[in-house]
C-alpha positions in Angstrom: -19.7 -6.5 4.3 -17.3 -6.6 1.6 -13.5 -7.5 2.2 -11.9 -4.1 0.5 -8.3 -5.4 -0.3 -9.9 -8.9 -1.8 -12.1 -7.2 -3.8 -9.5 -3.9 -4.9 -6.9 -6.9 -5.7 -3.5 -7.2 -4.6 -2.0 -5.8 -7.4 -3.2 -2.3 -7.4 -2.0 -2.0 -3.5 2.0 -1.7 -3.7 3.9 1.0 -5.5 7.3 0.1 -5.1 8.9 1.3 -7.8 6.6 4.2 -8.5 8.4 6.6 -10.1 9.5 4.3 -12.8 6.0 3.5 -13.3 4.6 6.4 -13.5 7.7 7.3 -16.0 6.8 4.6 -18.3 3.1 5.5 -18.3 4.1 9.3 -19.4 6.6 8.0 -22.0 4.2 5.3 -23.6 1.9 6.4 -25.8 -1.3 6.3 -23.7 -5.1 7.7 -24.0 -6.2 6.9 -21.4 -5.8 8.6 -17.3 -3.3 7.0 -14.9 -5.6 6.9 -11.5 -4.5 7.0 -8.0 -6.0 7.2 -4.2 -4.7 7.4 -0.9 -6.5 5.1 1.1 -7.3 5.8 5.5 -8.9 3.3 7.6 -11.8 5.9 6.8 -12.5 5.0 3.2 -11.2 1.7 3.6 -14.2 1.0 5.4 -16.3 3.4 3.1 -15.4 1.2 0.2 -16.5 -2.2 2.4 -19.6 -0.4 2.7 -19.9 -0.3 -1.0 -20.4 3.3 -0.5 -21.2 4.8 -3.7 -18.8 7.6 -4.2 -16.2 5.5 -3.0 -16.7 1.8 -4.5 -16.4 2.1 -8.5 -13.5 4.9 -8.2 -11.5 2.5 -6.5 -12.4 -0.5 -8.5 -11.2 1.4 -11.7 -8.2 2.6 -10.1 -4.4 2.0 -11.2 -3.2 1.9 -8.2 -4.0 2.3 -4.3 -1.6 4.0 -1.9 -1.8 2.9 1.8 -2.5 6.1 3.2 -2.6 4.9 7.4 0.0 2.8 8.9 -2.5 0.2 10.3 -3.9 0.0 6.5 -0.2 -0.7 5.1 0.1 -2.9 7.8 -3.2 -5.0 6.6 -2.3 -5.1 3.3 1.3 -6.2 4.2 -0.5 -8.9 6.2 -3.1 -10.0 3.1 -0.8 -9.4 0.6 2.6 -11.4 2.4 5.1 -9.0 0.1 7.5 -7.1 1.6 7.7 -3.1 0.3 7.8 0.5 2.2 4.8 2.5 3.1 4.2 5.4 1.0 1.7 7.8 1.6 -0.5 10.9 0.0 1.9 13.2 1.0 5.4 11.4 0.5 4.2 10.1 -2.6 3.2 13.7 -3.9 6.4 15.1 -2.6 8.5 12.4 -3.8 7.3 12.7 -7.6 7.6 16.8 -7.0 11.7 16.0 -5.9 12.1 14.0 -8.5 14.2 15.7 -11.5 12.1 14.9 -14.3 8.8 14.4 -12.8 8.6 17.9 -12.0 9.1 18.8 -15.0 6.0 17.4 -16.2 2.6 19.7 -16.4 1.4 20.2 -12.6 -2.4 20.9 -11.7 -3.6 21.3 -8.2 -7.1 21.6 -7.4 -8.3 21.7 -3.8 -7.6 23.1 -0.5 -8.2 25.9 1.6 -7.2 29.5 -0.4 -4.3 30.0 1.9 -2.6 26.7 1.6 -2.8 27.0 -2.1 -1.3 30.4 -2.1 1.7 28.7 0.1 1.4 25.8 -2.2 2.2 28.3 -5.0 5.0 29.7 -3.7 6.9 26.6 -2.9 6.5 25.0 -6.2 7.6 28.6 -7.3 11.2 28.0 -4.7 11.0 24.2 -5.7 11.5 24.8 -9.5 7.9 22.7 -10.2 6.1 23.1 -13.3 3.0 24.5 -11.8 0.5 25.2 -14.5 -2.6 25.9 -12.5 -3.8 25.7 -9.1 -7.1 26.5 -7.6 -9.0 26.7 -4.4 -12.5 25.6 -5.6 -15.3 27.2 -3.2 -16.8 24.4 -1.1 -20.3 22.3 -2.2 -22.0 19.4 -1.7 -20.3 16.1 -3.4 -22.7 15.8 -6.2 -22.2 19.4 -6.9 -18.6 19.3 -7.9 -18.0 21.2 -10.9 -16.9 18.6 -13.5 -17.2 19.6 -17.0 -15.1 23.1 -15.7 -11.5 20.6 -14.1 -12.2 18.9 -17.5 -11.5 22.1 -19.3 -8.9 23.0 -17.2 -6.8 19.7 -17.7 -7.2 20.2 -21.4 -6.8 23.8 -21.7 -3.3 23.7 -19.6 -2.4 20.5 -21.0 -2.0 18.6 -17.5 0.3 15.6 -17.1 -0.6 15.3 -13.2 -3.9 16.2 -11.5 -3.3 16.6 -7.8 -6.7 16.9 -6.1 -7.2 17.5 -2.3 -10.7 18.1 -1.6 -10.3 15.2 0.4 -11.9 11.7 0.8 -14.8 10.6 -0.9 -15.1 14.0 -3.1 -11.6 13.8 -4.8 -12.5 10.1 -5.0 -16.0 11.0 -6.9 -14.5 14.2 -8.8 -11.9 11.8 -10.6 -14.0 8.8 -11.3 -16.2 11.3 -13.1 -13.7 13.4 -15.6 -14.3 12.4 -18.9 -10.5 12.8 -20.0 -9.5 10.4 -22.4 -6.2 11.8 -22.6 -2.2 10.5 -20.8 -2.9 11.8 -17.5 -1.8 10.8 -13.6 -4.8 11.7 -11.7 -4.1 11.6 -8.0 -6.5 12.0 -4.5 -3.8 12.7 -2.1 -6.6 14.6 0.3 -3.8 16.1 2.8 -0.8 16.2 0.9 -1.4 19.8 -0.2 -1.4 21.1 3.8 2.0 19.6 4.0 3.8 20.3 1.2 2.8 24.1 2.2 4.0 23.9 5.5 -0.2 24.1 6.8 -0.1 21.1 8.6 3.4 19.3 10.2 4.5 15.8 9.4 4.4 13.7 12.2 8.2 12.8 13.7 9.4 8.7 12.0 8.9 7.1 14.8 5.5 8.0 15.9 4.5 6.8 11.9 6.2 3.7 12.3 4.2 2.9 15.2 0.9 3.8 13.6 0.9 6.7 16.0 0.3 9.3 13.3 -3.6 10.2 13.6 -2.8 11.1 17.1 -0.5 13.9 15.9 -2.9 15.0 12.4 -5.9 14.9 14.9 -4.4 16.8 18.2 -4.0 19.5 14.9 -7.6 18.9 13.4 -9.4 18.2 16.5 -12.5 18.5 15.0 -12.6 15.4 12.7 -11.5 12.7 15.5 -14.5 11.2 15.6 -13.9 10.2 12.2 -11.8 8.0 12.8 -13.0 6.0 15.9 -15.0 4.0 13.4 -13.1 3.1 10.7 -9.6 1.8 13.6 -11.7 -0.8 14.7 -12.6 -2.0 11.5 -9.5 -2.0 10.2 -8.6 -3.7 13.5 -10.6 -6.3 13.3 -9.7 -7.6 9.6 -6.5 -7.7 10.9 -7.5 -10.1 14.2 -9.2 -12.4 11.8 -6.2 -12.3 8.9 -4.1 -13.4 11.9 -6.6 -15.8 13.8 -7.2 -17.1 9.8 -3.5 -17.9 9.9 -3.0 -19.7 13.1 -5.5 -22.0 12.3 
């Protein structure tokens, strides 16, 4: 099995000064899309299988958020730098708080109808240049409707593509645009839930102590057994990284 953070590289997993970054991309003059994931133990483990809807999007990625708390803390561990945690959602809401990032071209595509509808409404309250949003009906992963989000992002002349159709479609959706054009292209899978209010954010502390799939899963019951899987792998790189260090 493949070590994921070895083979993503170190220096696609911290985004420390992110806004900067992404403000330099926008200002330079740039043809090409600015690409970025939120990574879960999940599709951690999905990429170490060399699963193939996961593996090339996030070997041609710009940059890889650590999405779970044991994940940052792995690539804290593999990586030996010192930076803060920022997930999907914080980063999305931290770019859409930010003065002149907000002010950029805003595209959201994913989501239930509902929480794009909310979504709507508090970029409307938030003063966010939304140019389009959409709810795009569900299909099967290799029925995702690429050429039409390609026409989209040209049409409304999109500086950020925020897609939450969740992990490994949003992965697959974005590895396959054909947009050579200065554009941030970003799978933040639940971000759009809590920026509309959908889903709550889990209380500081509980986050800190990796606590927070207890509280996203006692609200999505349903996918649980998602993540029984991909804890114990992530578990177990971090018992060797440490055993690997003792000796």
């Amino acid at each position: 099995m493949i070590n994921p953070l070895t083979e993503i590289g170190k220096d696609k997993l911290c985004l420390a000064n992110f806004k900067e970054e992404l403000q330099d991309y926008l200002e330079d003059n740039q043809s090409s899309p600015y690409v970025i994931y939120a990574s879960d133990a999940r599709v951690l483990l999905l990429f170490a299988e060399a699963n193939k809807f996961i593996y090339k999007p996030y070997l041609q990625a710009s940059k890889i958020l650590a999405d779970g708390r044991p994940v940052y803390w792995l690539v804290k561990s593999i990586t030996k730098s010192s930076f803060e945690q920022v997930t999907g959602p914080e980063f999305m809401i931290s770019v859409l708080s930010d003065v002149r990032l907000k002010r950029q071209r805003h595209m959201f595509y994913g989501g239930h109808s509902k929480t794009i509808e909310l979504l709507k409404r508090r970029c409307q309250k938030d003063g966010i240049n939304l140019v389009y949003a959409e709810s795009p009906p569900f299909c099967d992963i290799e029925d995702l409707e690429i050429t039409s989000v390609e026409d989209k992002i040209r049409k409304f002349d999109v500086d950020f593509f925020w897609c939450g159709l969740g992990a490994p479609k949003q992965e697959y959706l974005i590895y396959q645009l054909n947009c050579n054009r200065k554009v941030v292209m970003t799978g933040v899978g639940l971000a759009f839930d809590y920026y509309a209010g959908t889903v709550k954010k889990s209380p500081a502390v509980v986050s800190k102590l990796g606590l927070e799939w207890l509280v996203r899963y006692s609200q999505q019951p349903k996918r649980v057994g998602r993540f029984i899987r991909p804890f114990f792998f992530v578990l177990k790189l971090l018992i060797v990284d440490r055993i690997t260090k003792v000796k």
